[in-house]
C-alpha positions in Angstrom: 0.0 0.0 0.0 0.9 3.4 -0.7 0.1 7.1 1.0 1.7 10.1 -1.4 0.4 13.8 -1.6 1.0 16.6 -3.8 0.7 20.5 -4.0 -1.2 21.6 -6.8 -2.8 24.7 -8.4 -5.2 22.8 -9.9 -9.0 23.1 -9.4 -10.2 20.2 -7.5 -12.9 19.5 -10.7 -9.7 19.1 -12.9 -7.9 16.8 -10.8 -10.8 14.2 -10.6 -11.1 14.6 -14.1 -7.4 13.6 -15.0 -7.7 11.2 -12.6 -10.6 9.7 -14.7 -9.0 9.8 -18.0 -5.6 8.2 -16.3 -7.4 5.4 -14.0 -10.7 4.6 -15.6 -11.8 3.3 -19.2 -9.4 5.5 -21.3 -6.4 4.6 -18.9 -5.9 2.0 -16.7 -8.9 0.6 -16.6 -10.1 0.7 -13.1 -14.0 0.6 -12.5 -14.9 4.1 -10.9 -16.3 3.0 -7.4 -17.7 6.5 -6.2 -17.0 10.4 -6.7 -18.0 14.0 -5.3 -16.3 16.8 -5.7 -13.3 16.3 -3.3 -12.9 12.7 -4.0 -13.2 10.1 -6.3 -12.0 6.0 -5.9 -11.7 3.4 -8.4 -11.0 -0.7 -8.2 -9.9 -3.3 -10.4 -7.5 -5.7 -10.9 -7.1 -6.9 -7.7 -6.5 -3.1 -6.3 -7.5 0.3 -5.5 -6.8 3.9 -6.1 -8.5 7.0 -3.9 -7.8 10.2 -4.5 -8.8 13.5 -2.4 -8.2 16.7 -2.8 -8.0 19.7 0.1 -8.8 22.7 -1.1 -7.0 25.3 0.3 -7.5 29.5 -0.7 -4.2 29.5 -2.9 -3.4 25.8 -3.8 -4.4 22.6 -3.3 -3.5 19.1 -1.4 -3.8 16.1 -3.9 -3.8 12.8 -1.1 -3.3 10.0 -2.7 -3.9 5.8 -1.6 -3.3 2.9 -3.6 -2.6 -1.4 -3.7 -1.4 -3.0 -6.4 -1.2 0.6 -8.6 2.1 2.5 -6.8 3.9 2.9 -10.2 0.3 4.9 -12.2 0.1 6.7 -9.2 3.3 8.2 -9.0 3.3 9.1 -12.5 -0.2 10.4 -12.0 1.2 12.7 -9.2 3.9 13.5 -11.3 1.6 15.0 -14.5 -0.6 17.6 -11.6 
């Protein structure tokens, strides 16, 4: 299992979206499990991947927890 966070300046809308096109159908593949507009989780393939976002006035807190998908999520973190 893996905990990571990252700063970002990105609206928290445009983070669950990228998250979507990197982890779900278009990407990995994950089934999206559930999704509001700090949040969103996915499963598949044995694993999981939740994302949520803290949204601060001037930037934003991307946290980050995943099994079985440590490599995607690093390089997810690494494209914010």
């Amino acid at each position: 299992m893996l905990k990571i966070a990252k700063q970002t300046k990105l609206v928290p809308e445009e983070v669950i979206d990228r998250a979507l096109k990197f982890f779900g159908k278009g990407g990995w593949g994950l089934e999206e499990k559930g999704r509001n507009p700090c949040c969103i989780s996915f499963e598949g393939i044995g694993g999981h991947v939740s994302i949520s976002i803290d949204d601060k006035e001037k930037h934003r807190i991307v946290d980050l927890e995943t099994r079985e998908f440590e490599y995607p999520a690093k390089k997810f973190l690494e494209k914010l």
